[in-house]
N, C-alpha and C positions, 0 to 999 in steps of 0.2 A: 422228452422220453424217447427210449429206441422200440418202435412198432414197429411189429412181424405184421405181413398183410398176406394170405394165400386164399385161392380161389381153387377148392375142390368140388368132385363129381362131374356131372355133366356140363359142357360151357352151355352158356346162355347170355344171349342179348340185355346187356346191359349192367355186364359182370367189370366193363371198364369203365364206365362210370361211376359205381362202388369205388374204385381203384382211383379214381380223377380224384374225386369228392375227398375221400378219409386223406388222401396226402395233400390237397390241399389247405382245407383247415387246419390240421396239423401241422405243418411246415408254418403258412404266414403268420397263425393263429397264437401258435405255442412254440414253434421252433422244433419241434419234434424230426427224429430223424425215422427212415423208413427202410426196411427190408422186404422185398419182396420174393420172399421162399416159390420156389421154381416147382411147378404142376403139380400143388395142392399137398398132401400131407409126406408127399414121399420127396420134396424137396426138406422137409422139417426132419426127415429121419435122416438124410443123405448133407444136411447142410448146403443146401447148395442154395442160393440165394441170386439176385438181382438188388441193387440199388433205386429205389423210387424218389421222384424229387419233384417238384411243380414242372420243371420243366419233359422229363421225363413223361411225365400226364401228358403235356400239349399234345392235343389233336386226335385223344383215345376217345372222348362223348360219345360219337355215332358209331364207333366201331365196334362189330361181335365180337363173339370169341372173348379170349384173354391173353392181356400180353404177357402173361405170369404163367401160363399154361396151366392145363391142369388132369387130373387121375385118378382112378377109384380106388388108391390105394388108402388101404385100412391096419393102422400102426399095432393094433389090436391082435391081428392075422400073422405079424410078421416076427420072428424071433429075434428077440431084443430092439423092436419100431419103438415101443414105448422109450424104452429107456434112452436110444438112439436119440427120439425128439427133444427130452429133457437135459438131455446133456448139449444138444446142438443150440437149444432155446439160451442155456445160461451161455457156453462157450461164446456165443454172440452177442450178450450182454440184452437179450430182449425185454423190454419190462412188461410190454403186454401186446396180444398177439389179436387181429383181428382176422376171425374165418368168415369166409363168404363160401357159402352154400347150401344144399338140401337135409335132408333127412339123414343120412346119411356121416354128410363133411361134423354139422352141427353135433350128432350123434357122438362122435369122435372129441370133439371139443368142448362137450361138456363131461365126459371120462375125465379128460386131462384136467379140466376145471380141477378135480377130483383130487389129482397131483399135484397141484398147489398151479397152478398156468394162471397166467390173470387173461384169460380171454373173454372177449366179446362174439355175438356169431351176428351174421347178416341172413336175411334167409334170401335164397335162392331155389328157383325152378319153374322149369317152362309150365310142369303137371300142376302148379297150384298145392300142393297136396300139407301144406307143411301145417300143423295145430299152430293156435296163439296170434296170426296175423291172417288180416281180411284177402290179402291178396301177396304175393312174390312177384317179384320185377322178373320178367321174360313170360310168363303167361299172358300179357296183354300183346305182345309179338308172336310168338307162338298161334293164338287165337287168329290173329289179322291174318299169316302165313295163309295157314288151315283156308279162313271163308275166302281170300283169295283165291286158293285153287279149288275149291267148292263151284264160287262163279263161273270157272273157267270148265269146271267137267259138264256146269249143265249144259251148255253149248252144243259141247260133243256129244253129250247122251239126247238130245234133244234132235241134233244132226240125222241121228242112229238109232231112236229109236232102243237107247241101250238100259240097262239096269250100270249103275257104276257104283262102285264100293270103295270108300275113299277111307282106309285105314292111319288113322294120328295116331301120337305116341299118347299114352296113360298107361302106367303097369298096373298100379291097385285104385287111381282115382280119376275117373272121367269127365275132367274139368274142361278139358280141350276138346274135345267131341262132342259134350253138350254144347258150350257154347258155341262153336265155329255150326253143329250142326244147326241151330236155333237160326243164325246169323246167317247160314247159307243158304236156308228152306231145304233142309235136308229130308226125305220121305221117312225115313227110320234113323236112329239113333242107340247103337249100341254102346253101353259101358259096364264096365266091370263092379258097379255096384248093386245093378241090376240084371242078371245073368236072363237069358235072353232062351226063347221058343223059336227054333229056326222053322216050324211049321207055322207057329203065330207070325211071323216075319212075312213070310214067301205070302201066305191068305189076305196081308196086309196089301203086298204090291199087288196081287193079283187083283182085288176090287179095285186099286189105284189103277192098272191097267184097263179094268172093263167102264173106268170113267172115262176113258179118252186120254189119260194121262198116260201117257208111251214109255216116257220116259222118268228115271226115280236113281235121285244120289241115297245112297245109305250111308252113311259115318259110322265106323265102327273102331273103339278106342283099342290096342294092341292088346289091354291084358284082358278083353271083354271075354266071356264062355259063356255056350248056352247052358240050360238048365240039366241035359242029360249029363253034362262032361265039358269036356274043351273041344274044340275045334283047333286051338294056335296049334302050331307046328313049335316045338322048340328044340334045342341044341343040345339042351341039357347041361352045357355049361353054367357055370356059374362066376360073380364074379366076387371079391374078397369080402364084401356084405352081403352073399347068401343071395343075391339076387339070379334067376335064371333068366337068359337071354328070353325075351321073346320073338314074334315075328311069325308071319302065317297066316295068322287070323285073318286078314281081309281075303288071302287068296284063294282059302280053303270059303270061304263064307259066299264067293263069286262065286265058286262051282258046285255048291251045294245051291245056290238060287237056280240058276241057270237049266240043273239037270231038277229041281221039284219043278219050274214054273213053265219054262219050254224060254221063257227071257234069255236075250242075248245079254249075258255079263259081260264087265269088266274089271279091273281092279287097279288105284294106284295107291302105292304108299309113300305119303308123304316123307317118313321117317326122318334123318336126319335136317333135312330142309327147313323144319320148325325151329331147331335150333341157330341156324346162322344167319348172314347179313344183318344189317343196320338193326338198332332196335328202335321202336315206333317213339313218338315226343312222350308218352303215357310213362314208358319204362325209362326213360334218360332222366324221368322227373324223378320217377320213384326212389329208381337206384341213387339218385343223387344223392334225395332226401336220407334214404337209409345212411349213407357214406357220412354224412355229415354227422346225426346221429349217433353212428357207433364212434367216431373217436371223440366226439362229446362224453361216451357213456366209461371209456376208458379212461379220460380224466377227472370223472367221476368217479373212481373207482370202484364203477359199478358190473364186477364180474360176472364171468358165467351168466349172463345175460344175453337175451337177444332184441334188437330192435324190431317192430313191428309195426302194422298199420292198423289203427282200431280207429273207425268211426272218422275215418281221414285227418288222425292227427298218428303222428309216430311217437310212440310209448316203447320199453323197459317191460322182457319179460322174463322171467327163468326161463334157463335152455333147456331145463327140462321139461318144462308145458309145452314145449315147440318140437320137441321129438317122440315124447310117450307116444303119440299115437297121429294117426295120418288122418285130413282134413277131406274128406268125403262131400262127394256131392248131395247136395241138397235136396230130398226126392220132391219139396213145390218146386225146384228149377227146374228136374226133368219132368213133372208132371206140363211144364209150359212146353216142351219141347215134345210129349206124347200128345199135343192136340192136334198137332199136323202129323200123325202117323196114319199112314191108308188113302 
């Protein structure tokens, strides 16, 4: 068979091992040849492609990113995207097309399903967030990032005497801030499924203060708001899926402690840094496992499907159970992470 392989939305660790995996079983396995559409769906509207081949793979496992690049572009937004892919997909003789990515890429690829596409989707994202699987490959990197630099601010807050506010990415699901917070001994934990009392917050550290305890990391996940309203600072931009920049929230959240408590704040944001470098042995497994799977489920003929992880075996699910709706944190998980609050 000729397989389209593109890697859209945000990169993420362990997005070239997907990529290692699907062309090699398909090359020694089946003989399959492979196109790799260049930075996700706007290389399918624009035809613009790369050749993948086992050798090509050599040597992507441990490395971020994608060598396929990739974009938030949405075929949906653009005049004549759609028709542009469908015509690039035949003019290259594609018989079926494997998408790797989130909410989003997936979203897009099950439309086209729609068009008659024989694709498969892979899920991806650092947020965790996607319905139908237990977990996405770059959330276990993502995480380790995080409680790494957790470890590292108690130090300094500890040096100082500081309150520090360590803001990760989550837009609408606080996967990443729960657990990095959990795993860091974080004092408070902010996320956006639990919109938040910036006076309950500050009364929290202040006892945690009159214990002797000087110093207090906060986690707070980028799309978190307190209960009055928001605190994030945004742009107001948006990008071709309706999404509004965020960003702000931890700074704006450092200076609102600082001026209720009399606490010396700080704030860093990890932002980008969750997504790059190596991805951990956890996600090289997963993503593999995923890879292998989906060009198994393509010669299956098993379309408009996604692979997923249930119960640590990987299964076969409509793409549409994997995008209706976003995968939310569990309130007994954050209930484990509000026993160390105060």
């Amino acid at each position: 068979m000729n397989v389209g392989v593109l890697t859209g939305g945000g990169d993420c660790p362990g997005l070239n091992a997907v990529i290692r995996a699907v062309v090699r079983k398909g090359e020694m396995h089946w003989g399959d040849r492979f196109l790799g559409f260049r930075d996700g769906w706007r290389g399918v509207i624009e035809g613009t492609t790369d050749t993948l081949d086992v050798g090509r793979s050599r040597g992507i496992l441990p490395r971020g990113g994608t060598i396929l690049g990739t974009s938030r572009t949405n075929p949906y937004k653009i005049d004549g995207g759609v028709q542009a892919c469908l015509g690039h997909l035949g003019r290259l003789g594609v018989d079926a097309l494997v998408a790797i990515g989130g909410e989003d890429t997936l979203g897009v690829a099950h439309r086209l399903a729609g068009e008659g596409v024989a694709v498969v989707g892979v899920p991806k994202t650092i947020d965790n967030d996607l319905s139908a699987t237990e977990v996405t490959f770059g959330f276990h990197t993502a995480v380790q990032i995080a409680t790494d630099a957790i470890d590292r601010l108690h130090t300094t807050a500890e040096s100082h005497d500081r309150v520090i506010v360590c803001e990760v990415m989550g837009r609408h699901a606080g996967w990443i801030a729960t657990y990095a917070g959990i795993a860091g001994g974080a004092a408070e934990v902010l996320i956006p499924e639990e919109p938040f009392d910036i006076d309950v917050v500050c009364e929290a550290l202040k006892r945690r203060h009159a214990k002797g305890r000087f110093a207090s990391i906060v986690v707070v996940a980028e799309g978190a708001t307190p209960k009055e309203g928001t605190l994030a600072t945004q742009s107001g931009e948006v990008d071709q899926f309706g999404h509004v920049r965020l960003g702000g929230i931890g700074t704006r959240l450092a200076h609102e402690i600082e001026q209720r408590t009399g606490f010396e704040a700080r704030v860093t944001i990890l932002g980008h840094v969750q997504r790059g470098g190596t991805p951990t042995a956890y996600d090289r497994v997963l993503a593999t496992r995923f890879g292998i799977a989906a060009i198994e489920a393509v010669h299956d003929g098993a379309f408009d499907t996604m692979v997923a992880l249930r119960a640590d075996r990987i299964e076969r699910v409509p793409l549409a159970a994997a995008v209706t709706e976003l995968k939310t944190v569990d309130p007994g998980l954050f209930e484990v992470a509000e026993e160390f609050f105060g």
